[in-house]
C-alpha positions as CSV (number, residue, x, y, z in Angstrom):
1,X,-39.5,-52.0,46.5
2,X,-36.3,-52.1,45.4
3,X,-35.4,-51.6,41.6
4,X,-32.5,-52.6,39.1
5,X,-31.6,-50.9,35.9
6,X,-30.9,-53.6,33.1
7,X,-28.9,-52.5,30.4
8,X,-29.5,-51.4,27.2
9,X,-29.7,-54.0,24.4
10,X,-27.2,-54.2,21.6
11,X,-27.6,-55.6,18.7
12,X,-25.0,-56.2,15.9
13,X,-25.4,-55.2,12.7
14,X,-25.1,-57.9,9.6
15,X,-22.4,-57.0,7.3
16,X,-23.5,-56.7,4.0
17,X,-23.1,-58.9,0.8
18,X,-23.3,-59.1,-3.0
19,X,-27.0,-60.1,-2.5
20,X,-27.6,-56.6,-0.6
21,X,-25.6,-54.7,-2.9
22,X,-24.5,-55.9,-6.0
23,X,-21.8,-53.6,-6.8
24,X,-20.0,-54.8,-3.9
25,X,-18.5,-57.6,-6.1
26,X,-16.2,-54.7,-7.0
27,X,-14.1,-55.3,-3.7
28,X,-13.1,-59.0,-5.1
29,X,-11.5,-60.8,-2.5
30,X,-10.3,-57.7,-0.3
31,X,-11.0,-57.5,3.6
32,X,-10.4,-55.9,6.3
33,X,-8.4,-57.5,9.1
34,X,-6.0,-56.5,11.8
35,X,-5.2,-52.8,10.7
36,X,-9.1,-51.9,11.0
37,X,-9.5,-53.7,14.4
38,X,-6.8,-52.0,15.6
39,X,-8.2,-48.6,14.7
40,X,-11.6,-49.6,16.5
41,X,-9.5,-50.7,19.3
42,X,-7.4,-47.0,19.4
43,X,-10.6,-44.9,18.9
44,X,-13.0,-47.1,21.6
45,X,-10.1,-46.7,24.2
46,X,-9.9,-42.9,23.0
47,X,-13.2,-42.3,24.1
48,X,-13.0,-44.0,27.6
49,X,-9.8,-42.0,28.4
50,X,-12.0,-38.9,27.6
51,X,-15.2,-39.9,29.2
52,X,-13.3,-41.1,32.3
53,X,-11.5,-37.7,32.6
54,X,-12.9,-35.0,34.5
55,X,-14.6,-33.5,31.1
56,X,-16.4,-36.2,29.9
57,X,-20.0,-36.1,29.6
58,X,-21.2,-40.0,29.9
59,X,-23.5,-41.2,33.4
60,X,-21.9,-44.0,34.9
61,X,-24.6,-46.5,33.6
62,X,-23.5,-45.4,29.9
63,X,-20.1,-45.8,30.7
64,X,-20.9,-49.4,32.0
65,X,-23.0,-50.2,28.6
66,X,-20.1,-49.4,26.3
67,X,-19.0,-52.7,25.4
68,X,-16.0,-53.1,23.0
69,X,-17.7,-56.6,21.2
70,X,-20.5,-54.4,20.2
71,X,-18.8,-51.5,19.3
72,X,-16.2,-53.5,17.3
73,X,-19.0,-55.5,15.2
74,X,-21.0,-52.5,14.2
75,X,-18.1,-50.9,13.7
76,X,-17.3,-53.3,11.2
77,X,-20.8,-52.8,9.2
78,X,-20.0,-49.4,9.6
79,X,-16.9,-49.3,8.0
80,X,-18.6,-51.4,5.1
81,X,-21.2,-49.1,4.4
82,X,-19.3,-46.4,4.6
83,X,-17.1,-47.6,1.8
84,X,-20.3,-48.6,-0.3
85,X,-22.0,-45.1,-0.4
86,X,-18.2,-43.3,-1.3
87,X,-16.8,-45.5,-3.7
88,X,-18.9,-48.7,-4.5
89,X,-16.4,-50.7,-2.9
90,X,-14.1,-49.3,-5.9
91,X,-10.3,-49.0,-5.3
92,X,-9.9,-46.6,-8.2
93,X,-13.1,-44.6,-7.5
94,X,-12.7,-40.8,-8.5
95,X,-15.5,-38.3,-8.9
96,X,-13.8,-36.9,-11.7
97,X,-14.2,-33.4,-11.4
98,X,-11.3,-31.0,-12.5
99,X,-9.7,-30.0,-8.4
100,X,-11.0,-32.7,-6.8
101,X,-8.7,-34.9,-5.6
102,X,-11.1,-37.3,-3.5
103,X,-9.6,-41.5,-4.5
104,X,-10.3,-44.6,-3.2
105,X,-12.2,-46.2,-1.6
106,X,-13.3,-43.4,0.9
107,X,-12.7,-41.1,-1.6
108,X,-9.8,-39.5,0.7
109,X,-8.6,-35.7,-0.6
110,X,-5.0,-34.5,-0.9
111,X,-5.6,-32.2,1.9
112,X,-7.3,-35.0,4.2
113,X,-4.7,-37.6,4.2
114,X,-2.0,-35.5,6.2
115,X,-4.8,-35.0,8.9
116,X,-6.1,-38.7,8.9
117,X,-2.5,-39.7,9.7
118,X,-1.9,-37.0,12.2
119,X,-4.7,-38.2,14.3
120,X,-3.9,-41.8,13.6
121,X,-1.0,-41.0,15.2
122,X,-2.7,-39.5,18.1
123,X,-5.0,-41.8,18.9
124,X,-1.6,-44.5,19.1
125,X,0.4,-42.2,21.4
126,X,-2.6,-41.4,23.8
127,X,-3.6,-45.4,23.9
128,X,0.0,-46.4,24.7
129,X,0.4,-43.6,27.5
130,X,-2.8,-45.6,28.9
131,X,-0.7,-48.8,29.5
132,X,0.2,-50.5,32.7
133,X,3.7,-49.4,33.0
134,X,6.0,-50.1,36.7
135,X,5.7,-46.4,37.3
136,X,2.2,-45.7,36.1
137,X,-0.5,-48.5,36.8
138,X,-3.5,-47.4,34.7
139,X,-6.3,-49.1,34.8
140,X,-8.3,-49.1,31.0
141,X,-11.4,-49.6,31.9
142,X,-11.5,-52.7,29.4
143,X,-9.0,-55.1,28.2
144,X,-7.5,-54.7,24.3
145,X,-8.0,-58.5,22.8
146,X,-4.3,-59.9,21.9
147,X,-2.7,-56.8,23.4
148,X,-0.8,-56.9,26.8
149,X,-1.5,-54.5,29.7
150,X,2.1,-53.3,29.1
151,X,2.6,-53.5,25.6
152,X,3.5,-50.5,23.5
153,X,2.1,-51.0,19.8
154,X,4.4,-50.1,17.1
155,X,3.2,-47.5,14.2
156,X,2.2,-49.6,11.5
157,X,4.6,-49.1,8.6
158,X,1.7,-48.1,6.3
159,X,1.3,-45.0,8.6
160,X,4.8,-44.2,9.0
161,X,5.5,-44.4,5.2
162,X,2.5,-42.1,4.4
163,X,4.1,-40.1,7.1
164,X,7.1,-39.7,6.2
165,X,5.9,-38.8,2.6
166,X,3.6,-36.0,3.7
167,X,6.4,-34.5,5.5
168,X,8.5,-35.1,3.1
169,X,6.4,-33.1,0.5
170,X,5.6,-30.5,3.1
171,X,9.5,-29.7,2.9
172,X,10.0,-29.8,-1.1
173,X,6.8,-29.9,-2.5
174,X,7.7,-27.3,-4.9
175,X,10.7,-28.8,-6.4
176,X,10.4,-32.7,-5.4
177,X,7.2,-33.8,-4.2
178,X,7.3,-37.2,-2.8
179,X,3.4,-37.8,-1.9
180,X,1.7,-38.7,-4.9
181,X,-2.0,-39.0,-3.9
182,X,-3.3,-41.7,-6.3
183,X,-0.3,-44.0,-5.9
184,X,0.2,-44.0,-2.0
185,X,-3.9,-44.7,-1.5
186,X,-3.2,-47.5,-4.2
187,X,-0.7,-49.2,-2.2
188,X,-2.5,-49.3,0.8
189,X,-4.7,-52.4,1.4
190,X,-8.3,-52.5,1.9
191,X,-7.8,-52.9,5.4
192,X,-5.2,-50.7,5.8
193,X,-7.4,-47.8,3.9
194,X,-10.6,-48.7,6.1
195,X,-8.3,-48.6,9.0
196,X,-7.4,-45.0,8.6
197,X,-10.8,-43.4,7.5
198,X,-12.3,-44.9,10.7
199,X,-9.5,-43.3,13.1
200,X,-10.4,-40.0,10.9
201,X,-13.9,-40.0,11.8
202,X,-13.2,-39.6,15.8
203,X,-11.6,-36.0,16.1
204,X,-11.8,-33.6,19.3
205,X,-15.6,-31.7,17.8
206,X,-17.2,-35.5,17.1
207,X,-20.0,-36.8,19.2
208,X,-18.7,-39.7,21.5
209,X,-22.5,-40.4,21.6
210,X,-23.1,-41.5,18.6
211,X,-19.9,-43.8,18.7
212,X,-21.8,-45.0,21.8
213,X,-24.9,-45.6,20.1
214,X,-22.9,-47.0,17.1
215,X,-22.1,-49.9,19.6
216,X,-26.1,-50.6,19.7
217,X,-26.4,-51.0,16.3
218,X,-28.4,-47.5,15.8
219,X,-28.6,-46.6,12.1
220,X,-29.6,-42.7,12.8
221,X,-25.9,-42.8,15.0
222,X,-24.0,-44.2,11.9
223,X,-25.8,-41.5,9.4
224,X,-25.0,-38.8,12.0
225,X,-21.0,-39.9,12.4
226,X,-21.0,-40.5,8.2
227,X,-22.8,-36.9,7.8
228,X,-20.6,-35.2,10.5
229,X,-17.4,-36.9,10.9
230,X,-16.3,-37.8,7.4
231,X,-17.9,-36.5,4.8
232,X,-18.6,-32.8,6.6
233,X,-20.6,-31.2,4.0
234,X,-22.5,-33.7,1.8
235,X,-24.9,-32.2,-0.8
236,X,-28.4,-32.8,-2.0
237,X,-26.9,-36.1,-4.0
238,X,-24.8,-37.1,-1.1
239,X,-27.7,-36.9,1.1
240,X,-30.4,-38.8,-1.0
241,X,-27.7,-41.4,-1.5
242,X,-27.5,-42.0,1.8
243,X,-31.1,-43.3,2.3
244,X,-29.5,-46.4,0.2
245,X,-26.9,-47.4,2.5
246,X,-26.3,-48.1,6.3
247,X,-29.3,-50.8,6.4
248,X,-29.7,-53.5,8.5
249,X,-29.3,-56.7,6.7
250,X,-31.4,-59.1,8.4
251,X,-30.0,-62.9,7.6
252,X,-32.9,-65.7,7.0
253,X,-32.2,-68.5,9.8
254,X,-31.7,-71.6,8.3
255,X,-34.4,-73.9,7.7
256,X,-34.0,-78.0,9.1
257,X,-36.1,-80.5,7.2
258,X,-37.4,-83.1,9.3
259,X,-38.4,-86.7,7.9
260,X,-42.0,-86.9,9.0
């Protein structure tokens, strides 16, 4: 008898709210927006370039239960608790501890930032070598939402003026530097931050599994890309911490009243 494989179900996570974390009243009316779906966009076409090439590791049947929706709505809750275990969903948020530079929301370093743009930067060049151009018809595998099969994107201003700071400061920082760490992560926007801490988190040594698995909704694959990917070496406080955060927020369906 013949036999089909169905595929594997996906569920997407609830974003959370004041009522499952109170201190996230601290992020006011900030979102996230375009900046942050375009980085979920950059790193989920990343990995299909990889795991299409002749080096990646995914069965076909993985491949095919990779969905972008999914991946982009848990990528979302993610992103959100992400931000709640670093900061508290605090802009200013600073551990305050005399050489440590971690600020912001995802409590970025000095050092971090030029590496966080360089593979922002990356991730945009290798996604617009992947469009359909006259000479080099490429198929994605998927279709980018509001982006053309030949359109090049543009590096966000954000990115190029942190970029052009860091390199700037790479030049003169002993006699004029021009990245100053707590006023450039200030002037970014919520989205804008998120947006650059989740292109971070994908890097050449990261798991594409547990990105995959992120797309399911799978709490021990956000832990694992949290523990690995962004914070790298989280201590005993970091760790217990963590059992507070990425939860599944289950929303009560809404009761009808019927007139008997």
């Amino acid at each position: 008898m013949a036999s089909i494989t169905l595929p594997t179900a996906a569920t997407i996570n609830e974003i959370s709210t004041t009522s499952d974390y109170s201190q996230k009243s601290n992020l006011g009316t900030a979102a996230t927006g375009s900046f942050l779906i375009q980085a979920i966009q950059l790193v989920y076409d990343d990995i299909l370039r990889f795991q299409t090439s002749k080096d990646g590791y995914f069965t076909d049947a993985e491949l095919a239960d990779f969905k972008y929706n999914a991946f982009e709505g848990n990528a979302l809750w993610f992103m959100d608790e992400l931000i709640g275990i670093e900061s508290d969903w605090r802009q200013d948020a600073s551990p305050g501890i005399k050489d440590n530079t971690a600020y912001g929301y995802g409590q970025f370093t000095e050092a971090s930032v030029p590496t966080a743009v360089n593979r922002y930067l990356g991730h945009l060049e290798r996604f617009n070598l992947r469009r359909i151009r006259l000479f080099n018809d490429v198929d994605r595998g998927w279709a980018p939402y509001g982006i053309a099969p030949d359109k090049k994107l543009e590096i966000p201003k954000f990115i190029q003026r942190l970029n052009s700071a860091i390199i700037g400061d790479l030049i003169l920082f002993s006699y004029n530097p021009y990245y100053e760490h707590k006023k450039f992560l200030d002037e970014l926007t919520y989205d804008q931050y998120c947006a650059l801490v989740f292109v971070h988190l994908h890097r050449k040594e990261s798991k594409d599994s547990n990105f995959r698995l992120l797309s399911f909704g799978d709490v021990t694959a956000a832990k694992e890309i949290y523990k690995n990917n962004h914070h790298t070496n989280p201590d005993a406080a970091t760790l217990n911490r963590l059992d507070s955060f990425f939860k599944i927020h289950y929303k009560p369906a809404t009761l009808l009243a019927f007139a008997e």
